[in-house]
ZASE-772255 format. One record per residue (C-alpha): x, y, z. Coordinates in steps of 0.5 Angstrom, whole numbers, padded with zeros to 4 digits, always signed. Layout:
// ZASE-772255
XYZ ...
This chain:
// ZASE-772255
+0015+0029+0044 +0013+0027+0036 +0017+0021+0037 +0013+0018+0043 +0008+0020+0040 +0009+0017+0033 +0002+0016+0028 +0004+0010+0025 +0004+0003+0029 +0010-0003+0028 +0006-0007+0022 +0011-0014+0022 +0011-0019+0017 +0014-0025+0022 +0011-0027+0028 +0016-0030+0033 +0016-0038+0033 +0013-0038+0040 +0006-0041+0042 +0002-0040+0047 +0004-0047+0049 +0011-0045+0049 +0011-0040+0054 +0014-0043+0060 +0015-0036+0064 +0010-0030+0063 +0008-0024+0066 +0005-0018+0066 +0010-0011+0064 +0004-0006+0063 -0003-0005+0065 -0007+0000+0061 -0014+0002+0064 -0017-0006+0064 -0013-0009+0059 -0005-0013+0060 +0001-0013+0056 +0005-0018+0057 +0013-0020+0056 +0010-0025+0051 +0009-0020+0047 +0014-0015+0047 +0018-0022+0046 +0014-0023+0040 +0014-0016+0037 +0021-0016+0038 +0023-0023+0034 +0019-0020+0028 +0024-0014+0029 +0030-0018+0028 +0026-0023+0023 +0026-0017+0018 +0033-0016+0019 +0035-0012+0024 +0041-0012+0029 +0040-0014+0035 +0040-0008+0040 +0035-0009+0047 +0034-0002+0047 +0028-0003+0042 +0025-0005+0047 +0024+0001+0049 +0020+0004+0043 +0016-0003+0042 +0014-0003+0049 +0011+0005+0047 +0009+0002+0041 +0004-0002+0045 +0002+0003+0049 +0000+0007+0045 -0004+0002+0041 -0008+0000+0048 -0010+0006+0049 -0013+0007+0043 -0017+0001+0042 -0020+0002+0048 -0023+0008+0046 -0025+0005+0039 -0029+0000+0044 -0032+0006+0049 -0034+0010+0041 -0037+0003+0038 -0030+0003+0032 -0031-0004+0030 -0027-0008+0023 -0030-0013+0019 -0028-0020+0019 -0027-0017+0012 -0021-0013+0015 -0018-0017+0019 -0018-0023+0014 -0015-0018+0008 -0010-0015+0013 -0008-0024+0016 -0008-0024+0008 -0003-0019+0007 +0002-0021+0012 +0001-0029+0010 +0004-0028+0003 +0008-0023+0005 +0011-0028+0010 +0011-0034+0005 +0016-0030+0000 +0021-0028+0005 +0021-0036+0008 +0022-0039+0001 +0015-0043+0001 +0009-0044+0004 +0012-0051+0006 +0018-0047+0009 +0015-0043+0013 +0011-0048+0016 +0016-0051+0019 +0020-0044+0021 +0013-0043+0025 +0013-0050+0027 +0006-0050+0025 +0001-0050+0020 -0001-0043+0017 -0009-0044+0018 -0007-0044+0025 -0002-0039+0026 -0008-0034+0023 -0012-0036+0028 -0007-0034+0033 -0005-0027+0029 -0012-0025+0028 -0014-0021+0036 -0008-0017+0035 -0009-0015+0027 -0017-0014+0029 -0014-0010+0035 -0009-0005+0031 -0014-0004+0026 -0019-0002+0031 -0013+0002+0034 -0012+0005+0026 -0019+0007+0025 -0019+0011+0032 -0013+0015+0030 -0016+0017+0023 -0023+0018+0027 -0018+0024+0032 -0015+0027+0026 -0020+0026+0020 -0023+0032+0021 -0015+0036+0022 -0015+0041+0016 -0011+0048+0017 -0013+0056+0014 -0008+0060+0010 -0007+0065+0016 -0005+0059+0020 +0000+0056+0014 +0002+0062+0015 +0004+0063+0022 +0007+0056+0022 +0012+0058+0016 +0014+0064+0021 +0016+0059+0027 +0021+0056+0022 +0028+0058+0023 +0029+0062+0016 +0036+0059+0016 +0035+0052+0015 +0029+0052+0011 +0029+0047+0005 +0032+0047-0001 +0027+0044-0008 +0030+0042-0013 +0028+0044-0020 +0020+0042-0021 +0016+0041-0027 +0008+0041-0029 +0008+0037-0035 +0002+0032-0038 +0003+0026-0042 -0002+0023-0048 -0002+0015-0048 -0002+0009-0053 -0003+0003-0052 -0001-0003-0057 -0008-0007-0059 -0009-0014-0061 -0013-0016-0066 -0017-0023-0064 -0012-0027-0068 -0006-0024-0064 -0010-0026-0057 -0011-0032-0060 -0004-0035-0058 -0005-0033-0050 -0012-0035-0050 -0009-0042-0053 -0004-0042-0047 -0008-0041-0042 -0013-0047-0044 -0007-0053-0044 -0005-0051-0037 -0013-0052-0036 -0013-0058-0039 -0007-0060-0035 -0011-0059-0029 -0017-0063-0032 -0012-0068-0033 -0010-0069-0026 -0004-0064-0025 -0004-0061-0019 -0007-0053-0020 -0002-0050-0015 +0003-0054-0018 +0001-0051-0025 +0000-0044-0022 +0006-0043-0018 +0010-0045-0025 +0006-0042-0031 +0002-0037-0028 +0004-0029-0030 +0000-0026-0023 +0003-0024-0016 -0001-0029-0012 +0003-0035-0017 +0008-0036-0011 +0001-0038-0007 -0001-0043-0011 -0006-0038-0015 -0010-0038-0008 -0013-0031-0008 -0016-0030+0000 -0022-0029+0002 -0026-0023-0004 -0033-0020-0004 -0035-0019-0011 -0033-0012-0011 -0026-0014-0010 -0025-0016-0017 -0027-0014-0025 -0034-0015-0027 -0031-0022-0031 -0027-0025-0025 -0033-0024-0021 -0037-0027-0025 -0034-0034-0026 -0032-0033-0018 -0039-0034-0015 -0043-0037-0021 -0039-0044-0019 -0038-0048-0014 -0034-0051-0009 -0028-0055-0012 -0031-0053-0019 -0025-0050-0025 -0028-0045-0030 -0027-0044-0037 -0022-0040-0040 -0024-0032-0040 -0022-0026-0042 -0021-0020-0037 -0016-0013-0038 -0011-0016-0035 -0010-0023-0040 -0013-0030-0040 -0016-0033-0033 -0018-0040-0031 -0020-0041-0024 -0023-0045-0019 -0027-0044-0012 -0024-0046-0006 -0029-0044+0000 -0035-0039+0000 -0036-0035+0008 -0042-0031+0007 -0042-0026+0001 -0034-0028+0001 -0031-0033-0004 -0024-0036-0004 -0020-0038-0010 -0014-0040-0014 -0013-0037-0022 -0008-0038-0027 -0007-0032-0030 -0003-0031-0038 -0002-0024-0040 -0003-0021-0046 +0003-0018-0049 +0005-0014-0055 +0006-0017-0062 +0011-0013-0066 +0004-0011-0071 +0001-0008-0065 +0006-0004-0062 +0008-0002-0070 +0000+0001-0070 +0001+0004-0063 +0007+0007-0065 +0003+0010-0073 -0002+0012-0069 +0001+0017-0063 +0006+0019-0069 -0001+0022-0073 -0004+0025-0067 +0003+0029-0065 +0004+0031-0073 -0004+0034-0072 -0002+0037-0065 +0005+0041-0069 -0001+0044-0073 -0004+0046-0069 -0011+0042-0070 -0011+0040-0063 -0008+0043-0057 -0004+0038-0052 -0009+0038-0047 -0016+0036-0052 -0011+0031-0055 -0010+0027-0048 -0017+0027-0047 -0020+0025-0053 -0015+0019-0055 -0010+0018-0049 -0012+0011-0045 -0010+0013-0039 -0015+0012-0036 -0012+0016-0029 -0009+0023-0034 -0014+0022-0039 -0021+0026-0036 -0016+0032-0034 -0013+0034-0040 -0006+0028-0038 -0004+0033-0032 +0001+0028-0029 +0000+0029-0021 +0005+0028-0016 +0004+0021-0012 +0005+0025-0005 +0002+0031-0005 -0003+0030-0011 +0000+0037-0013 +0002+0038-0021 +0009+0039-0018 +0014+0034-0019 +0022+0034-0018 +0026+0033-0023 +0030+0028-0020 +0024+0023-0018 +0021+0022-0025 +0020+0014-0025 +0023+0012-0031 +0030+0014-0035 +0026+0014-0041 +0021+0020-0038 +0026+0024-0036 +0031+0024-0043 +0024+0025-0046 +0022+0032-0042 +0029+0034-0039 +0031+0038-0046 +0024+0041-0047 +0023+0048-0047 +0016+0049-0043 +0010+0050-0047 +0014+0045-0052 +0012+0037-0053 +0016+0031-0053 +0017+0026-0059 +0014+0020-0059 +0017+0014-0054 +0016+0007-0052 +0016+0006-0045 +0015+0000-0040 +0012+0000-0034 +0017-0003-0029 +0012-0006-0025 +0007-0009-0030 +0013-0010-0037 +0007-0007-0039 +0009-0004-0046 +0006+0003-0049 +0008+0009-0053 +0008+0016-0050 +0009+0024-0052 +0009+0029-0047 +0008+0036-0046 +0012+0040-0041 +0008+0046-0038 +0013+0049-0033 +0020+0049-0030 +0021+0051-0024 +0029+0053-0023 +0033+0050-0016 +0030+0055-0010 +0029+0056-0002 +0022+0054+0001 +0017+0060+0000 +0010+0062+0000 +0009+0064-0006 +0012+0057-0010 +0012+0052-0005 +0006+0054-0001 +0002+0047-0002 +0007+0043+0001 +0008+0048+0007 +0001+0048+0007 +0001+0040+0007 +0008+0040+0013 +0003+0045+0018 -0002+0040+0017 +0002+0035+0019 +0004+0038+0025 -0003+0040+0028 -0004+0033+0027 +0002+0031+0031 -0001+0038+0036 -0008+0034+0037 -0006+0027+0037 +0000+0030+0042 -0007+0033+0046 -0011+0027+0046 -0006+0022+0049 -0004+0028+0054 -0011+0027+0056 -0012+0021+0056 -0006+0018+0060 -0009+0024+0066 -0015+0019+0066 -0013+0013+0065 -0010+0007+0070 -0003+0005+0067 +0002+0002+0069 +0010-0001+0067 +0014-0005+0070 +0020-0002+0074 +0025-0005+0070 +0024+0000+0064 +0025+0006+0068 +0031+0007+0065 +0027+0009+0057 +0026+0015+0055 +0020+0013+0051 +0017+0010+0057 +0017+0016+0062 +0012+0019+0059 +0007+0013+0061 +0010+0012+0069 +0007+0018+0072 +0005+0016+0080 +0000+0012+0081 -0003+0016+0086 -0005+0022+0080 -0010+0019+0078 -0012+0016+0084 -0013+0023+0087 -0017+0025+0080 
């Protein structure tokens, strides 16, 4: 039951390289309440399903075919409770999944011709059913927003488990970090903001800016020529917007400083209160002086921690800058749970790990030089480790905020179950015979006369 009903939509990348003028041969394989889902569709999320890599199997038709159901249902009640998405939505969504498909194809021009079309158009054409799922999306999160659980049925649902095959954690810690980061003088910045006023120049000088961002720019969005999509002000830090929606279309602004490097940019198109762009962007990296400073630093305030003068969590406050830890204390947090609990084994770096393994709790870390594995950026970190919880099987009394978190999910699963059950008993649906051999699809393919006498 759980998978039929499943909370999360096939959300693809590809879209199949059939347009509405190609199709020679259509017709409708279900009906739900008013609305129609066609082979063309089902043909279409599954060309994205093997576009991503995956093997060939006809059965997962099936599922897609159920997937679809499900989302039908969903956003017809979304139109009956007025649930509508902004243009905002839709266009950051078309956004998201355009840049994801030009990287997989190599190019924006590679994807083109594996479309057999322009971008622009095959946007368009994508942009009812985006505007669909996440009107289906926010019906969903609607049914469930309000879910939460009591202790008394936390507790009732770790009893219902089979006490036999209960899970088994690994060793978990509670630690906290103090950060450094490595400053640059004006003299160090210099250097980056220099580099980033000759590529302007280039531009100035006639080089195309797609050109120069797809070769020298330092940001994700270089594959994309720079371009930006569709943003309102508050997308982007104070400095970007600032020159984003001073210029106008076709202008290139000056070089500016914000916390990610040396920017250039250039307006493409504005829509209301949303402008597009494209930017090259030069990180500023740390100079060999600055991580010296950096690391003299964080080497004082360990000393003033060993005696004493601060204990771990007032230091973090005061002088760490991370801003993400420092307001409370450098408690790092679970990225799944948002509990202080972390595994051993899921600490995401080998540095953070050979630094807080052999730590005694209550004991702090010698300084370290860490890089972030997604940015490069480059800082110096001590670490205090609070707790150590040894290998052990799931009980209340250790592990209550992740049973807490499983019974919550399982009277998610229990309403949205509820709701569809519901729902499917006053709804008109219809499949196609030809699917009556898929389990998922049972469900749906009640007789028609149910309803009807209902």
């Amino acid at each position: 039951m759980k998978k039929i009903f499943g909370i999360f939509f096939i959300l693809s990348l590809f879209l199949s390289t059939v347009t509405a003028q190609e199709r020679l041969v259509d017709k409708v394989i279900a009906t739900v309440g008013s609305a129609f889902i066609l082979q063309s569709d089902l043909e279409m999320e599954y060309t994205q399903y093997l576009a991503q890599g995956n093997k060939s199997d006809e059965k997962v038709k099936c599922y897609i075919l159920n997937q679809l159901l499900v989302q039908k249902l969903l956003s017809q009640q979304a139109a009956i409770d007025s649930i509508e998405v902004s243009e905002t939505e839709v266009d950051d969504q078309l956004n998201f999944r355009i840049r994801s498909m030009v990287q997989r194809a190599g190019g924006k021009e590679r994807l083109e011709e594996f479309l057999n079309r322009s971008i622009l158009q095959h946007k368009e054409e994508m942009r009812p059913a985006v505007a669909e799922q996440l009107r289906g999306n926010k019906m969903q999160q609607q049914l469930v927003s309000k879910v939460d659980v009591t202790p008394q049925e936390v507790n009732k649902y770790f009893k219902s488990l089979d006490q036999d095959s209960l899970p088994y954690f690994n060793t978990e810690i509670e630690y906290s970090q103090l950060v450094i980061n490595p400053l640059l003088t004006k003299e160090e910045k210099d250097q980056f903001r220099t580099k980033a006023e000759e590529y302007r120049q280039q531009v100035l000088n006639g080089s195309d800016f797609g050109t120069i961002a797809r070769f020298y720019s330092e940001d994700g969005s270089a594959p994309y020529g720079g371009e930006l999509g569709y943003n309102t002000r508050e997308n982007w830090v104070k400095e970007f917007s600032a020159q984003a929606f001073r210029l106008k279309n076709g202008e290139i602004s000056p070089v500016f400083e914000t916390q990610y490097g040396f920017h250039f940019l250039q307006v493409l198109d504005r829509r209301g209160e949303e402008v597009n762009v494209r930017h090259v962007l030069i990180t500023k990296k740390p100079t060999p002086a600055s991580l010296e400073r950096a690391k003299a630093k964080i080497d004082s305030i360990s000393d003033q921690i060993a005696a004493k003068k601060f204990n771990f969590n007032s230091a973090a406050s005061f002088y760490s800058d991370d801003k993400e830890t420092k307001y409370n204390g450098g408690v790092v947090s679970n990225m799944e749970d948002r509990s202080t609990l972390i595994p051993i084994d899921q600490l995401d770096d080998v540095a953070v790990f050979n630094a807080i393994d052999p730590l005694k709790v209550g004991e702090v870390s010698k300084p370290v030089l860490y890089t972030d594995k997604r940015t490069g950026e480059k800082s110096y970190r001590i670490y205090y480790l609070k707790s150590r919880i040894a290998p052990h099987k799931a009980n209340m009394n250790q592990d209550f905020a992740k049973i807490k978190e499983a019974a919550k999910q399982d009277k998610t699963n229990r309403t949205l179950s509820e709701w569809f059950e519901k729902k499917r008993g006053t709804t008109y649906i219809d499949v196609d015979p030809e699917f009556g051999t898929c389990e998922e699809l049972k469900v749906w393919m009640k007789d028609k006369n149910q309803i009807a006498q209902k």
